[in-house]
RODREN-317507 format. One record per atom (N, C-alpha, C): residue number from 1; atom name; x negated, y negated, z negated. Coordinates in nm, 4 decimals. Last residue first. Example, Ala and Ser with C-alpha at 12.3 -4.5 7.8 and 13.67 -1.06 7.14 Angstrom:
ATOM   pos   site       east      north         up
ATOM     2      N    -1.2850     0.2250    -0.7080
ATOM     2     CA    -1.3670     0.1060    -0.7140
ATOM     2      C    -1.2900    -0.0030    -0.7870
ATOM     1      N    -1.3190     0.5690    -0.7800
ATOM     1     CA    -1.2300     0.4500    -0.7800
ATOM     1      C    -1.3200     0.3300    -0.7800
This chain:
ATOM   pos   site       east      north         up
ATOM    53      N    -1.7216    -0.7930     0.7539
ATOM    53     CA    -1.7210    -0.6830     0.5859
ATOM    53      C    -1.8740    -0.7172     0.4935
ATOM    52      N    -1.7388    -0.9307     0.9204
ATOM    52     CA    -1.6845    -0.9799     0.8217
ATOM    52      C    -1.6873    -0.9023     0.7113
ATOM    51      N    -1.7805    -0.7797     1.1858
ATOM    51     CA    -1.8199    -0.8748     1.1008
ATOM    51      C    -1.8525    -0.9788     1.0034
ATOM    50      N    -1.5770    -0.6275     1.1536
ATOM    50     CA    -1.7169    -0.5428     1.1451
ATOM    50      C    -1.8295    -0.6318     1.0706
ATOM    49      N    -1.2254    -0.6874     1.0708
ATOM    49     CA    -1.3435    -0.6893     1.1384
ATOM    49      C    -1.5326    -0.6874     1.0913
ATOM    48      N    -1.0195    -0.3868     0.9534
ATOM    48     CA    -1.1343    -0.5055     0.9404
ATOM    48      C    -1.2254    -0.5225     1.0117
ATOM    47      N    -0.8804    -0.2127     1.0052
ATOM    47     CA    -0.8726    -0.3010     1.0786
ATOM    47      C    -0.9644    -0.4475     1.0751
ATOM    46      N    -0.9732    -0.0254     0.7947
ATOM    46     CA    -0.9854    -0.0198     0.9184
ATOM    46      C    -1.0355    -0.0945     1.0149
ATOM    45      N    -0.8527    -0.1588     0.5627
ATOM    45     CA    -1.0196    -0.1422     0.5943
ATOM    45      C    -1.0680    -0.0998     0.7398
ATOM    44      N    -0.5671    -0.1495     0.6539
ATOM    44     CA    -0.6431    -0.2772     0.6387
ATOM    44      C    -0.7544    -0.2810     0.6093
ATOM    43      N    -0.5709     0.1285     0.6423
ATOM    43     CA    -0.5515     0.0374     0.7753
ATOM    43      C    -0.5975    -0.0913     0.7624
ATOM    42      N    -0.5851     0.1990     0.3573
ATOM    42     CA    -0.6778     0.2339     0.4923
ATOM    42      C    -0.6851     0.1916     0.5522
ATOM    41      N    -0.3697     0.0784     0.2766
ATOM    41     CA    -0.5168     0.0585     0.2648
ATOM    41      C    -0.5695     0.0752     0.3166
ATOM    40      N    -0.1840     0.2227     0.3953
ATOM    40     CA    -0.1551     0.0345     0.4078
ATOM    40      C    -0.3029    -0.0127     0.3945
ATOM    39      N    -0.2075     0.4420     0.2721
ATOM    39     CA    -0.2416     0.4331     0.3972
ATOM    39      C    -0.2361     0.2277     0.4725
ATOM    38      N    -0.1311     0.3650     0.0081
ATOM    38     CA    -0.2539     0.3990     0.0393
ATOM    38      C    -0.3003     0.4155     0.1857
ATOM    37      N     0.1295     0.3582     0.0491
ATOM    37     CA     0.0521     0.2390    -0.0048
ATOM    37      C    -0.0906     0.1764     0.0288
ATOM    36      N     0.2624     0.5885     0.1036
ATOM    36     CA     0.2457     0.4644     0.1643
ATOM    36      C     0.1722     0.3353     0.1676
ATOM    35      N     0.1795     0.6664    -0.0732
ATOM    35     CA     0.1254     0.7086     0.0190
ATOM    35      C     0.0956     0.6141     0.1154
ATOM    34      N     0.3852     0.5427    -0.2957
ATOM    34     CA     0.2329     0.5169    -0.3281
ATOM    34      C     0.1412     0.6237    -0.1964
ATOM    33      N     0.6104     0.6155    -0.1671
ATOM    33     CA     0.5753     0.5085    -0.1568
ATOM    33      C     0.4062     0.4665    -0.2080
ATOM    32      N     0.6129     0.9104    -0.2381
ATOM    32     CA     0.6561     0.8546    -0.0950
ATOM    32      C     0.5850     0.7387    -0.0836
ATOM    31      N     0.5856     0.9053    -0.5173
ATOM    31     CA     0.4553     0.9530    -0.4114
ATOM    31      C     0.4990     0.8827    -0.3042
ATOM    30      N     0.8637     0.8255    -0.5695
ATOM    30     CA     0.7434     0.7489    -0.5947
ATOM    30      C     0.6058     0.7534    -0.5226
ATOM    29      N     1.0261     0.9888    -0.4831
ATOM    29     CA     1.0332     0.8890    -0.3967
ATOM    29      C     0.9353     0.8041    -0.4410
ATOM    28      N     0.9278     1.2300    -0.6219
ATOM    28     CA     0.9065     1.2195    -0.4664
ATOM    28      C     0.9238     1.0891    -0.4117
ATOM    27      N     1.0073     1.1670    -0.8734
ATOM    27     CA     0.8501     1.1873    -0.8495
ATOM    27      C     0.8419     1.1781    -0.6831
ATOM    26      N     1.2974     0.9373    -0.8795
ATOM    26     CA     1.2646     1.0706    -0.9000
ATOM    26      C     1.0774     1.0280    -0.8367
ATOM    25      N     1.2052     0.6575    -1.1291
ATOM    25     CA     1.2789     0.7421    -0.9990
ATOM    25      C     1.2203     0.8502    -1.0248
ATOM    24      N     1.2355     0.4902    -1.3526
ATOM    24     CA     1.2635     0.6299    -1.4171
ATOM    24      C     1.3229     0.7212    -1.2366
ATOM    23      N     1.1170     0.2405    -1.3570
ATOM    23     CA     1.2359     0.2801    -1.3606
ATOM    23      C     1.2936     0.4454    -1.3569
ATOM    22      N     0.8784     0.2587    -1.3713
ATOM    22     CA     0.9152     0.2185    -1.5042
ATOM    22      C     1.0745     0.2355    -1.4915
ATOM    21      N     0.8325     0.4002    -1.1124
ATOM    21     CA     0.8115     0.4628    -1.2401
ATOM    21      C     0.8229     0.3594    -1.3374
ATOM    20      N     0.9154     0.1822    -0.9730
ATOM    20     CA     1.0031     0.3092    -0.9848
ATOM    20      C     0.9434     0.4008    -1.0558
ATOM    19      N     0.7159    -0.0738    -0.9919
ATOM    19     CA     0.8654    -0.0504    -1.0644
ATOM    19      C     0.9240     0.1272    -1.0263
ATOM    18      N     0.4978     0.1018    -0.9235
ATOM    18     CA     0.5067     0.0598    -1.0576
ATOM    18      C     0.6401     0.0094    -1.0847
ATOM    17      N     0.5719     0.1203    -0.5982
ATOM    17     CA     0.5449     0.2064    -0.7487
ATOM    17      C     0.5660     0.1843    -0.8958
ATOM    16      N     0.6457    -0.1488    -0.5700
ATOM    16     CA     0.7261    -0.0657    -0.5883
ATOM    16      C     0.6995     0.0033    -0.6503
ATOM    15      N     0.3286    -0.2696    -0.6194
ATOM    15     CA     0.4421    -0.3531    -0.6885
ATOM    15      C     0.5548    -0.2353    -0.6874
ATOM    14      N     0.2654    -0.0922    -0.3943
ATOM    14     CA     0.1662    -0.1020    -0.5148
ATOM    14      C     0.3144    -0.1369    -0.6503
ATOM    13      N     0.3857    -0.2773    -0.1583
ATOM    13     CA     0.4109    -0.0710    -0.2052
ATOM    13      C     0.3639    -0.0941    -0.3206
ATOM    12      N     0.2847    -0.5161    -0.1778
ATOM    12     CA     0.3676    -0.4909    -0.1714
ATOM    12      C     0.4119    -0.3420    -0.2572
ATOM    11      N     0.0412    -0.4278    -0.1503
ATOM    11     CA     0.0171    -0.4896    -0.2332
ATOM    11      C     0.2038    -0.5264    -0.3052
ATOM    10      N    -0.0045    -0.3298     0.1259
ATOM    10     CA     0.0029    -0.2565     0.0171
ATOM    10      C    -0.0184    -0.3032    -0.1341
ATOM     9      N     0.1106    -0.6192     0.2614
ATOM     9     CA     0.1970    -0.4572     0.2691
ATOM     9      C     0.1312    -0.4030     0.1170
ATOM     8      N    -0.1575    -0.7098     0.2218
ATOM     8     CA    -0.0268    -0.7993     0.1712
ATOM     8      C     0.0715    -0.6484     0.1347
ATOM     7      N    -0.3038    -0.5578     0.3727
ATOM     7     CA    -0.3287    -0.5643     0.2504
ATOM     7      C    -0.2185    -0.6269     0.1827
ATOM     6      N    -0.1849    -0.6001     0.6417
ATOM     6     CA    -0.1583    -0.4953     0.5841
ATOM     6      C    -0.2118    -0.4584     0.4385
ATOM     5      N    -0.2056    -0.8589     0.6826
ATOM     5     CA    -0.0853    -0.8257     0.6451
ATOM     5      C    -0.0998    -0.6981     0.5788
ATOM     4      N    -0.5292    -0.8469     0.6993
ATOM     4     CA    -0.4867    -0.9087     0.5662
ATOM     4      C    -0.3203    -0.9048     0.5519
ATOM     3      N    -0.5337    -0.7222     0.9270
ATOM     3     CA    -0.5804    -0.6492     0.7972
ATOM     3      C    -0.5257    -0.6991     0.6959
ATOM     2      N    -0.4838    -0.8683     1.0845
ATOM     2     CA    -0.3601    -0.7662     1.0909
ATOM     2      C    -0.4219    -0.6998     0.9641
ATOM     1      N    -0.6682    -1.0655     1.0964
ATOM     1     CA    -0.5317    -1.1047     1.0677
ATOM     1      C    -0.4456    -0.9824     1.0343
């Protein structure tokens, strides 16, 4: 359960990136959020259960 919010989350972040580089943000607040994104990933491979992968 907590994997599949946190895939939701970076699916979420994912969607921001791509609007703040079509919107012309600065480069830091874009990394900011595509870190974010990526750690959203991690956690939801993480948090996956063992028996289910």
């Amino acid at each position: 359960m907590i994997s599949l919010v946190l895939f939701a989350l970076a699916g979420i972040l994912i969607g921001g990136v791509i609007q703040l580089v079509k919107s012309g943000a600065t480069r830091f607040s874009i990394g900011i959020t595509a870190v974010l994104a990526v750690l959203a990933v991690a956690g939801g491979f993480a948090w996956w259960p063992a028996g289910e992968a």
